[in-house]
LUMPA-805550 format. One line per field, with one value per residue: residue number from 0; x, y, z of N, C-alpha, C in turn. Coordinates in steps of 0.001 Angstrom, whole numbers, plus 500000, padded with zeros to 6 digits. Layout:
REM residues N
num <- [NUM ...]
n.u <- [X ...]
n.v <- [Y ...]
n.w <- [Z ...]
ca.u <- [X ...]
ca.v <- [Y ...]
ca.w <- [Z ...]
c.u <- [X ...]
c.v <- [Y ...]
c.w <- [Z ...]
//
This chain:
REM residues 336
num <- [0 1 2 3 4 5 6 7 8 9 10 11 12 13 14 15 16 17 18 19 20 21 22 23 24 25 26 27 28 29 30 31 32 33 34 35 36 37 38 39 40 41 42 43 44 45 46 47 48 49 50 51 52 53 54 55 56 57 58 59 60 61 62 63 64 65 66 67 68 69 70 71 72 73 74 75 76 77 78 79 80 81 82 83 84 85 86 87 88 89 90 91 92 93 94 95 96 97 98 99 100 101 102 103 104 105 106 107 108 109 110 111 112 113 114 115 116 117 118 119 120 121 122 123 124 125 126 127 128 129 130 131 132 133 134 135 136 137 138 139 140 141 142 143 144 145 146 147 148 149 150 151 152 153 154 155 156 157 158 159 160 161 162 163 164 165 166 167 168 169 170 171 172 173 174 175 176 177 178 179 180 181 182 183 184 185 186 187 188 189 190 191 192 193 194 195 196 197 198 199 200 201 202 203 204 205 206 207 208 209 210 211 212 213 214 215 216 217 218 219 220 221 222 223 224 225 226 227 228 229 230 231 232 233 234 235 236 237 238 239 240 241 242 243 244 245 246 247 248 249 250 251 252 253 254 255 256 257 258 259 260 261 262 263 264 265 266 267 268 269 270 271 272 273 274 275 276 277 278 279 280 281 282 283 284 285 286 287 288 289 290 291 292 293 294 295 296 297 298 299 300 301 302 303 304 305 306 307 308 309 310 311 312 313 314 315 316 317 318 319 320 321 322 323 324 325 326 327 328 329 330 331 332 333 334 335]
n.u <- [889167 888516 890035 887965 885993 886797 887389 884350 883562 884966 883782 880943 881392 882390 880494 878563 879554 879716 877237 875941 877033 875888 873563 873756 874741 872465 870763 871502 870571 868062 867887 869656 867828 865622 866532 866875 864457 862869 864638 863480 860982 861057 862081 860197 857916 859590 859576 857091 855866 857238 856165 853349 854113 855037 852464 850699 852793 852490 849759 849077 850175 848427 846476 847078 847814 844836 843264 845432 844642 841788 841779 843331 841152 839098 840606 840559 838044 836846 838475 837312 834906 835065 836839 834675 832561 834284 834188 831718 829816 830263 829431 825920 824046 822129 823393 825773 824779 824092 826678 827675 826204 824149 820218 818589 816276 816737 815336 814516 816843 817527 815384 816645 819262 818060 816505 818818 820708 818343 818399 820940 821009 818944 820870 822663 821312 820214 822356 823363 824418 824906 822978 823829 826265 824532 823200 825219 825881 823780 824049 826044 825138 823550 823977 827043 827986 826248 826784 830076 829866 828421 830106 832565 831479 831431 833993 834877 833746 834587 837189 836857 836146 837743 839740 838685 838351 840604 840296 837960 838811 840548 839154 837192 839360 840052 837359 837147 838847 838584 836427 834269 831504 831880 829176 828700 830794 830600 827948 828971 830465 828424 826799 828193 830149 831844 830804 831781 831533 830256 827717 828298 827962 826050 824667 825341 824476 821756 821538 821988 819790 817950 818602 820972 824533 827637 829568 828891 827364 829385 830922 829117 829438 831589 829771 829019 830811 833697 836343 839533 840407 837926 837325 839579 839299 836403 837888 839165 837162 835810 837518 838161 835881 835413 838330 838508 840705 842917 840810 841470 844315 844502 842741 844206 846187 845353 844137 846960 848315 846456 846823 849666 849468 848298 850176 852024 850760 850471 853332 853851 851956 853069 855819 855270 854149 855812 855805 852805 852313 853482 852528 849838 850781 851646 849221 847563 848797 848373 845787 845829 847688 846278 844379 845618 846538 844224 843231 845324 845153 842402 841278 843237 842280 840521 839055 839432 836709 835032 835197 834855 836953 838950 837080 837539 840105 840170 838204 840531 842636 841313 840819 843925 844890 843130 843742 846413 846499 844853 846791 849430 848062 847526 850196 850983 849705 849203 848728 848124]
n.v <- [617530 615766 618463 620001 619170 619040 622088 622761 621205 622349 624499 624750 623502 626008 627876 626245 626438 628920 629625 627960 629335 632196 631513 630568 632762 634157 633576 633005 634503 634485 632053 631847 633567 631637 629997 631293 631998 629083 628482 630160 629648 627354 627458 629189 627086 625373 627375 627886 624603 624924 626399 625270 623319 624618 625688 623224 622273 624514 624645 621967 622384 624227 622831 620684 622658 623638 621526 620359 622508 622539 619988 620498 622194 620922 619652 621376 621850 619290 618704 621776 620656 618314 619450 621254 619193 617530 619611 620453 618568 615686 612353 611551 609271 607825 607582 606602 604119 603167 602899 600757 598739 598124 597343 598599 600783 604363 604583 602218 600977 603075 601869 599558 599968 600689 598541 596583 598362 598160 595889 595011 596305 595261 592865 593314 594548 591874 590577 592162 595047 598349 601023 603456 602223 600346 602359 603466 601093 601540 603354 602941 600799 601381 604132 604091 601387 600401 602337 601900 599339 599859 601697 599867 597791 599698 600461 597461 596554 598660 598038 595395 596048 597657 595579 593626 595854 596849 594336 594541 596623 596001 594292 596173 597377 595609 595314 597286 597900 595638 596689 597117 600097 602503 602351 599756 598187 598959 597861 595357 594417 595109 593186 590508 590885 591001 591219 593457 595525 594747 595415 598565 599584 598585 600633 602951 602260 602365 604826 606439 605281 607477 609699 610860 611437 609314 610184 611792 609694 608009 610102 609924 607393 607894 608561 606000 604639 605348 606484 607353 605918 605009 607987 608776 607221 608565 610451 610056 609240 611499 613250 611912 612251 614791 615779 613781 610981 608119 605797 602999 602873 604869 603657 601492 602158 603512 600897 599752 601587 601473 598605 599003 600972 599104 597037 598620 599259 597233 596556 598696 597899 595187 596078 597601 595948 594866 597183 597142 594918 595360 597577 596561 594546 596283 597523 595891 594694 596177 594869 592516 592214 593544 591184 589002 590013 590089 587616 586020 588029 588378 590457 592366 593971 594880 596173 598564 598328 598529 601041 604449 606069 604376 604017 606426 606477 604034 605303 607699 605955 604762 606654 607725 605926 605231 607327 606743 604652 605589 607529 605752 604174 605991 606755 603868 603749 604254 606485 605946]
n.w <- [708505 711175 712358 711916 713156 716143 716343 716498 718510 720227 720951 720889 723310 724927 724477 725728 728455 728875 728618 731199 733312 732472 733034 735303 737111 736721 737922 740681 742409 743243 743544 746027 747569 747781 749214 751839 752478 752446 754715 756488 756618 757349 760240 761286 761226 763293 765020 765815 766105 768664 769725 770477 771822 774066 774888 775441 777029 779325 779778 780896 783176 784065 784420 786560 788475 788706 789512 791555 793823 793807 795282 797202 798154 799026 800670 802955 803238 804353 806025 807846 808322 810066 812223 812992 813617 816000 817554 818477 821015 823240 821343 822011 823829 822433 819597 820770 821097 818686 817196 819334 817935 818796 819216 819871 821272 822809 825234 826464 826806 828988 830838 831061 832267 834420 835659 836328 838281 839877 840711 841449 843897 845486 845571 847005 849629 850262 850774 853287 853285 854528 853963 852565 851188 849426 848341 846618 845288 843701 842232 840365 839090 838077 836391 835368 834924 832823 830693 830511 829681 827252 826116 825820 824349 821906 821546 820347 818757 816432 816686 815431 813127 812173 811529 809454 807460 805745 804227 802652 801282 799391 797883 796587 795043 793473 792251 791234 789217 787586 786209 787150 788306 791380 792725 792401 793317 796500 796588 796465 798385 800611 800105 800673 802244 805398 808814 810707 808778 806675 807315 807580 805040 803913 805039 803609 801481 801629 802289 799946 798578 799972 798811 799037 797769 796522 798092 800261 801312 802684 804324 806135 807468 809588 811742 812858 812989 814811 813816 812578 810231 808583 808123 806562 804482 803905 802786 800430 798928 798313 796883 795279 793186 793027 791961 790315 789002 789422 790868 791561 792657 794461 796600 796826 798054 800325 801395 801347 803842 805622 806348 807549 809524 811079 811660 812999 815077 816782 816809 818546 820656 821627 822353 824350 826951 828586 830137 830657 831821 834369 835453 836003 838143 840023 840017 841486 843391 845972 846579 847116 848717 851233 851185 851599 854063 855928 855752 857277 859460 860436 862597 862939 860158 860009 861362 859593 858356 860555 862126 861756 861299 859719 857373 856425 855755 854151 851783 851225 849652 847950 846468 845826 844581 842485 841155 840438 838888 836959 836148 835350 833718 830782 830394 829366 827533 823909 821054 817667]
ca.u <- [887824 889084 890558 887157 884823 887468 886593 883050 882890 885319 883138 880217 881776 882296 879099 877507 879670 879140 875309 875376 877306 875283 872268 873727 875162 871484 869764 871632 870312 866950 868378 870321 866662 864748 867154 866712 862856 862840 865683 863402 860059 861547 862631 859005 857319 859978 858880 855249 856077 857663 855273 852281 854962 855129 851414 850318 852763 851780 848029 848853 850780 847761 845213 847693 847539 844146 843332 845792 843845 840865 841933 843266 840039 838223 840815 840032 836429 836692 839046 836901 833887 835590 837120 833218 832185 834995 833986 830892 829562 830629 828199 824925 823696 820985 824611 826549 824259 824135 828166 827836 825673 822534 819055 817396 816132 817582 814378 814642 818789 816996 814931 817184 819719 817142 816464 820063 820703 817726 818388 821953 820650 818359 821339 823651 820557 819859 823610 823201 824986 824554 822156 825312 827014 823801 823442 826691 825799 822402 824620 827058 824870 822302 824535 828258 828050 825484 827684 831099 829543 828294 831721 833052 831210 831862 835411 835145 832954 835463 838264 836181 835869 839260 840345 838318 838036 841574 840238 837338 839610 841399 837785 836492 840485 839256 836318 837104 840049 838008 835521 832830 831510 832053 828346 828494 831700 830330 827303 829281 831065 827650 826049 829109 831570 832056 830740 829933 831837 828700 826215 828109 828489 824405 824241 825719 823734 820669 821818 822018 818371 817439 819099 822718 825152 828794 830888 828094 827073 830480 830980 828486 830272 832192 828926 828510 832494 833774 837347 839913 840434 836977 837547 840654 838202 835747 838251 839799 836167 835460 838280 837556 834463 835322 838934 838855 841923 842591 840330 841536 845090 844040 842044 845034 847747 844807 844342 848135 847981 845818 847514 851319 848883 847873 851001 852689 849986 850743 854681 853580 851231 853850 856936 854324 853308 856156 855197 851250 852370 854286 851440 848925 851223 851492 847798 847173 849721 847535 845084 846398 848155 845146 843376 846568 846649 843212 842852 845887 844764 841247 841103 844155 841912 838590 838487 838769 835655 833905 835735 834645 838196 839251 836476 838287 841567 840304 838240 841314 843524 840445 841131 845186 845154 842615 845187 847785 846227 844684 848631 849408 847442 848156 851505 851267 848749 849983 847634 848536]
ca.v <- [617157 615671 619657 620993 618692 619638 623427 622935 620727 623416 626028 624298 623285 626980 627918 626028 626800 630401 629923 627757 630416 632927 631239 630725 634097 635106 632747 632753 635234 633703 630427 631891 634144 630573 628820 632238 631759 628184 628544 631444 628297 626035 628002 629722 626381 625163 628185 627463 623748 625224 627478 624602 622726 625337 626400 621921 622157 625240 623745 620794 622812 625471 621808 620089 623470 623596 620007 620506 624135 621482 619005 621401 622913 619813 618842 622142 621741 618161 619311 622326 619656 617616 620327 621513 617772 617158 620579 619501 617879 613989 611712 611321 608335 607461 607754 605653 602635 602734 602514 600158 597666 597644 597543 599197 602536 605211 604572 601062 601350 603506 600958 598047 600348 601064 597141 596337 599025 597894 594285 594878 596935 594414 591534 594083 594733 590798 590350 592819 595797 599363 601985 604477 601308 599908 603613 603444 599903 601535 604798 602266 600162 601823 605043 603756 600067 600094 602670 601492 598166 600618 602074 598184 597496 600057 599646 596172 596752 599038 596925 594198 596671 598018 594216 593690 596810 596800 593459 595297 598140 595356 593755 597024 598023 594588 595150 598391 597134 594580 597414 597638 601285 602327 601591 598160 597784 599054 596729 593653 594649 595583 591934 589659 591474 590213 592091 595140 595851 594595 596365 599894 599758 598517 602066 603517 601827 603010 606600 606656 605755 608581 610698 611235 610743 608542 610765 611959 608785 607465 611001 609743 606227 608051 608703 604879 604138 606966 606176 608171 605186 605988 609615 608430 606897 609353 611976 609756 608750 612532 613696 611563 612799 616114 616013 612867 610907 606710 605289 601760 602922 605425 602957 600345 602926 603262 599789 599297 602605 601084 597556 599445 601352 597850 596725 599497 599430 595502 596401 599034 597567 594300 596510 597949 594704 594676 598232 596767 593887 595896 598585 595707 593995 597267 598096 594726 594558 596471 594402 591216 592642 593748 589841 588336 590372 590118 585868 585870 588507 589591 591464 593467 594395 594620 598501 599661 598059 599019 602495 605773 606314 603348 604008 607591 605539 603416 606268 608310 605181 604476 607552 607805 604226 605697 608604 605677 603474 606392 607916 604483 603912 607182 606478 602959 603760 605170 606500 605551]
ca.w <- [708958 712390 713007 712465 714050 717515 716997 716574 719615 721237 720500 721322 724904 725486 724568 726971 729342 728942 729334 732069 733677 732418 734099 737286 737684 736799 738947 741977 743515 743111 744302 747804 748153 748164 750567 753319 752673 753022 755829 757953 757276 759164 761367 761716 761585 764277 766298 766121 766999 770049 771134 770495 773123 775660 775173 775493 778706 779814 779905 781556 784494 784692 784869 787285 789291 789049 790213 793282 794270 794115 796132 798492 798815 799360 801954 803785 803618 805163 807904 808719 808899 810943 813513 813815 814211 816878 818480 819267 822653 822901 821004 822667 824080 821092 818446 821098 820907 817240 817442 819198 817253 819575 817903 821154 821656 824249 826431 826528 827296 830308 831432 831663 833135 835778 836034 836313 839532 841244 840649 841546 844904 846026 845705 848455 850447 850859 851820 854449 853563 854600 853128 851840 850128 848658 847103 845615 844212 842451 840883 839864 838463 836621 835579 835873 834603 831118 830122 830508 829032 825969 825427 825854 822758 820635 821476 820303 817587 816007 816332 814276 811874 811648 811294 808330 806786 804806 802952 802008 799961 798433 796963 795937 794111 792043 791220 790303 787783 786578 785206 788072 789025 792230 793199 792183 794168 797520 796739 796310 799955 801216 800308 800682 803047 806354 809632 810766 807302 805722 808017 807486 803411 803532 805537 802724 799782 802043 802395 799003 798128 799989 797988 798895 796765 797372 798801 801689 802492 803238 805066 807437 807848 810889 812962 813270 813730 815168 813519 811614 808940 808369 807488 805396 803357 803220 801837 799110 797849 797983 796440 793379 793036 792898 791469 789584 789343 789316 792296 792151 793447 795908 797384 796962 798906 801636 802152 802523 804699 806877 807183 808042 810624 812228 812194 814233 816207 817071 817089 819726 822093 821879 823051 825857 827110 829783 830934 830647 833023 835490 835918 836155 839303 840940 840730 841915 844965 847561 847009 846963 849869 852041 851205 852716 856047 856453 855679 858328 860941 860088 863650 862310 859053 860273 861947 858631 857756 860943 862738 860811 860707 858714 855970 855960 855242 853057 851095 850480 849842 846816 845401 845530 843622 841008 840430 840276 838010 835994 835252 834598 832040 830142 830367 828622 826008 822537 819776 816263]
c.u <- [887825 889252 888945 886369 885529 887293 885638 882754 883582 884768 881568 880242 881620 880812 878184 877738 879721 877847 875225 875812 876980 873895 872808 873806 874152 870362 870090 871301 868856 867400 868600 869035 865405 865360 866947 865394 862711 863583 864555 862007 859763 861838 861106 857767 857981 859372 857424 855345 856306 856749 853999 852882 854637 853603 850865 851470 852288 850114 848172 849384 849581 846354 846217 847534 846430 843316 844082 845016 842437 840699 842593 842299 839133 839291 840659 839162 836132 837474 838213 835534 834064 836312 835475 832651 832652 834706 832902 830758 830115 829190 826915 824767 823342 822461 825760 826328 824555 825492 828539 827212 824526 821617 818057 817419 816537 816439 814338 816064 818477 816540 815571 818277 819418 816966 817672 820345 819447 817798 819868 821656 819945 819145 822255 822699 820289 821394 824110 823953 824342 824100 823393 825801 825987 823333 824051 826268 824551 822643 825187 826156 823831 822673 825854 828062 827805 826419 828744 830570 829265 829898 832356 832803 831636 833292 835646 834493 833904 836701 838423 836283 837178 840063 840471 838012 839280 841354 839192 837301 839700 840177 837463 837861 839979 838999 836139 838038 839160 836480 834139 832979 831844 830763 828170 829814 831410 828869 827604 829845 829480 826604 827079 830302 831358 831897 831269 830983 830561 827544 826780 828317 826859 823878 824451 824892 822262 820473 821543 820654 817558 817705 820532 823547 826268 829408 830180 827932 828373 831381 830008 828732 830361 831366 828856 830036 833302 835445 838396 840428 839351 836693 838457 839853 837322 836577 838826 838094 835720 836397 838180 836779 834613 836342 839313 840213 841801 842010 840842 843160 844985 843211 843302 845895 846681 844907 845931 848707 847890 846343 849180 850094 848631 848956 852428 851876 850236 852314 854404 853254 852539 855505 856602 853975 854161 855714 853499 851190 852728 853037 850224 849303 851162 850824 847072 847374 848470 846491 844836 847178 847579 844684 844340 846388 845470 842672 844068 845224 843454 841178 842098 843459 840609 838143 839191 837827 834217 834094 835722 836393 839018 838002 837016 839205 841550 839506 839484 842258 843202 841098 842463 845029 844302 843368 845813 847192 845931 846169 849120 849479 847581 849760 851839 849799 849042 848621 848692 847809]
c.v <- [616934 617135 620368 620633 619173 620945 623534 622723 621572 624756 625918 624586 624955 627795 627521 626350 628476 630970 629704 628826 631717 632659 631412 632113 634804 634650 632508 633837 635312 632455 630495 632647 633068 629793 629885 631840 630260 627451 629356 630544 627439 626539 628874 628592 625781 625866 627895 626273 623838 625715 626501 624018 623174 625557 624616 622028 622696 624909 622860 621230 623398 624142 621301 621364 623558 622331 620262 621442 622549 620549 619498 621804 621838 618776 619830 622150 620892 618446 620219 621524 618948 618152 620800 620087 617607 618245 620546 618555 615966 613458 611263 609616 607177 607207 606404 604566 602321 602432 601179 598717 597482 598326 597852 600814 603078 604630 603114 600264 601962 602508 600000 598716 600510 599749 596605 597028 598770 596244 594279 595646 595832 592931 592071 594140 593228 590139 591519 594174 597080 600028 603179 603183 600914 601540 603956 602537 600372 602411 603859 601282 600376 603173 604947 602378 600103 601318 602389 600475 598939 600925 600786 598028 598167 600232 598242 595786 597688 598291 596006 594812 597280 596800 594088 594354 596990 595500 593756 596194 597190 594530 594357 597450 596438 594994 596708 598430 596114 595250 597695 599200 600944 601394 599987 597628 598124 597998 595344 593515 594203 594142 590671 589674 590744 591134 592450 595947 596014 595928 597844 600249 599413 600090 603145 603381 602612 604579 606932 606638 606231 609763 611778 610338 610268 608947 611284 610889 607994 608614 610424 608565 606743 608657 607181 604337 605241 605918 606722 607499 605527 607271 609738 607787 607730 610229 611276 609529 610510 613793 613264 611701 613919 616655 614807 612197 608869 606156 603719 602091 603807 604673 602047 600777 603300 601765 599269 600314 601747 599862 598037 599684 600063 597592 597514 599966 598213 595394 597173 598483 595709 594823 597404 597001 595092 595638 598025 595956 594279 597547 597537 594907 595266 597859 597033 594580 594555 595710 592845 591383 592784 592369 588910 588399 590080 588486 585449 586477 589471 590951 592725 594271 594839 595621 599265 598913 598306 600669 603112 605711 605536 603748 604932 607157 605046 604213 606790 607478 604663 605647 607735 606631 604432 606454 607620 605564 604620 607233 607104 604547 604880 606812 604998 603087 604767 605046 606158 606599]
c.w <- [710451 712997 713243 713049 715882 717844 717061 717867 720837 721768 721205 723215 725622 725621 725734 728440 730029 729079 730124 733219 733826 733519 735032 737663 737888 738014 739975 742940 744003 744069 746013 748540 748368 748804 751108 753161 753292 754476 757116 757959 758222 759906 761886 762081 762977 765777 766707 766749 768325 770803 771546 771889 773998 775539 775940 777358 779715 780579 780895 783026 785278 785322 786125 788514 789769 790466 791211 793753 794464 795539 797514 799036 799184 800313 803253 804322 804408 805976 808639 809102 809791 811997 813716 814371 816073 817829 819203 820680 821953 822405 822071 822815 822729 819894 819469 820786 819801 816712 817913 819022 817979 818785 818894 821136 823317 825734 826894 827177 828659 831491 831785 832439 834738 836743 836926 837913 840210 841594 842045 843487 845848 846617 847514 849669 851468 851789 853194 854695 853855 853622 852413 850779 849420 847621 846187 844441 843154 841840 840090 839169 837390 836105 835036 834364 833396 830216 829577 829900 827674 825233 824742 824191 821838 820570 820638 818925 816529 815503 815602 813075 811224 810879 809549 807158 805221 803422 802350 800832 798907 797527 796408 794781 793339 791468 790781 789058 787043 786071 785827 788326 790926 793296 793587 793632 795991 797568 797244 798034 801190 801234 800313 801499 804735 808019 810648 809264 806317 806154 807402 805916 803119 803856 804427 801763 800478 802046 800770 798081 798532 799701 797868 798243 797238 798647 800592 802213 802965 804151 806204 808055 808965 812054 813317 813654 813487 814789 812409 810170 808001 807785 806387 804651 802439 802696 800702 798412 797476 797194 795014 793189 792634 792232 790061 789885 789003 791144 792792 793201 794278 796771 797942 797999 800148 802099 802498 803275 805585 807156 807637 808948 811943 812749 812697 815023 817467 817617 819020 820956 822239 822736 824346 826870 828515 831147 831027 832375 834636 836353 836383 837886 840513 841305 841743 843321 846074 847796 847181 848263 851794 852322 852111 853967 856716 856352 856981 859616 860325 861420 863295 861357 859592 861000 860712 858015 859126 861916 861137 860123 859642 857196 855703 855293 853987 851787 850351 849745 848518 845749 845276 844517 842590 840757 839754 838777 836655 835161 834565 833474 830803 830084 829113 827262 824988 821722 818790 815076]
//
């Protein structure tokens, strides 16, 4: 009983192992033809993954290309605006004033000029000088003088504005992080900022409700402060405008732009100072020189103030010492 239940289950054993054998032998070629299929899947979905890759970088190279081509062309456009600007005659009178902060018209700037040289004519006349020198004093004072006093200002008016202009950026990179448009952010400048900051960001909000939009009216900023910070402004606000991009840190990397600019402007004119002082003593000399000889020995000084020949002297003696002073000064003045 034991012997035959051992061949049954021997018989059995073979059995099965002669089917499962049979199967495989029949099914593996089924089996190794659904691992190459599922083998050449993945390997076709891999490829597609890849190509979605390269097509998603691809894209982002041909937008990143684009966008620079952009911003190239809109830094062309504002350079060739600004070489026709600069090609242009020097600002007119009527554009100077408004530079520099006067609320008078050109004809009125005429008139007191006019005032001024006959005022200034009448004071030489009562101290008794000659008709040639009192001529001088009424070019010099009513074409010469209100000028150079014009420039003065908008020199000085600038400078105010350069000062304050960098804490300006840094109000508007706020309130542009803290979720203000830009509008709002040249508003808040434009009623809270600190002047002629204020005055030229009101020029702006005004430009604007006659129907230009950001980027122009802060293009026209640099008729009222003729200044190339100014222009560095207008091309980042016009660049996001036209290329997009994040405005609070292009504003942020101008404003600390423009404070490195100050302060190698400050290192400069501080390592100039000695060459300032030493051009200043040596324009000075002759005439600090002249007041001496002539409080000791006026009779020594005093035929070049009444022999032809001495005003010849002291004529050409005017103009060598404007050369001077004019090299000079070129010499100790650095742009930035």
């Amino acid at each position: 009983m034991f012997g035959i239940d051992i061949t049954i289950l021997a018989i059995v054993g073979l059995v099965a192992l002669s089917t499962a054998g049979l199967a495989y032998g029949i099914l593996f070629t089924r089996i190794e033809t659904e691992k190459k299929a599922e083998s050449r899947v993945r390997k076709v979905k891999s490829a597609e993954a890849d190509r979605v890759q390269v097509k998603a970088a691809r894209d982002r190279m041909n937008e990143m290309s684009k966008r620079r081509k952009s911003v190239q062309d809109s830094l062309k456009d504002l350079e060739k605006k600004q070489q026709e600007k600069s090609a242009k005659a020097k600002p007119s009178m009527k554009v100077r004033l408004l530079q520099a902060g006067f609320k008078i018209t050109i004809s009125q700037f005429y008139i007191a000029s006019l005032i001024f040289g006959v005022v200034a004519s009448f004071l030489a006349l009562i101290a008794g000088m000659k008709l040639p020198v009192i001529a001088g004093i009424f070019l010099i004072g009513s074409a010469g003088f209100p000028r150079w006093f014009v420039n003065f200002m908008v020199k000085r008016r600038c400078t105010a504005f350069l000062s304050e202009f960098p804490n300006a950026l840094d109000i508007m990179v706020r309130s542009i992080k803290s979720g203000l448009p830009l509008n709002d952010a040249i508003r808040l400048i434009a009623s809270d900022g600190m002047e002629p900051v204020k005055t030229e960001f009101k020029r702006v909000i005004e430009a604007q409700q006659v129907g230009l939009n950001i980027p122009e009216a802060c293009a026209r900023m640099i008729n009222t402060i003729p200044l190339p910070e100014v222009n560095f402004f207008a091309i980042v606000i016009a660049i996001q405008a036209q290329a997009g991009g994040n405005l609070s840190e292009a504003l942020g990397n101008l404003s600390k732009v423009l404070r490195e600019r100050k302060k190698m402007k400050a290192k400069v004119q501080a390592l100039s100072m000695e060459a300032k002082a030493s051009a200043c003593i040596i324009g000075a000399l002759p005439f600090i020189v002249a007041f001496l000889v002539y409080t000791t020995s006026p009779d020594y000084m005093s035929i070049l103030f009444t022999d032809p020949r001495g005003h010849f002297i002291m004529g050409c003696s005017a103009v060598w010492m404007s050369i001077g002073i004019w090299v000079m000064r070129n010499m100790i003045n650095f742009d930035i």
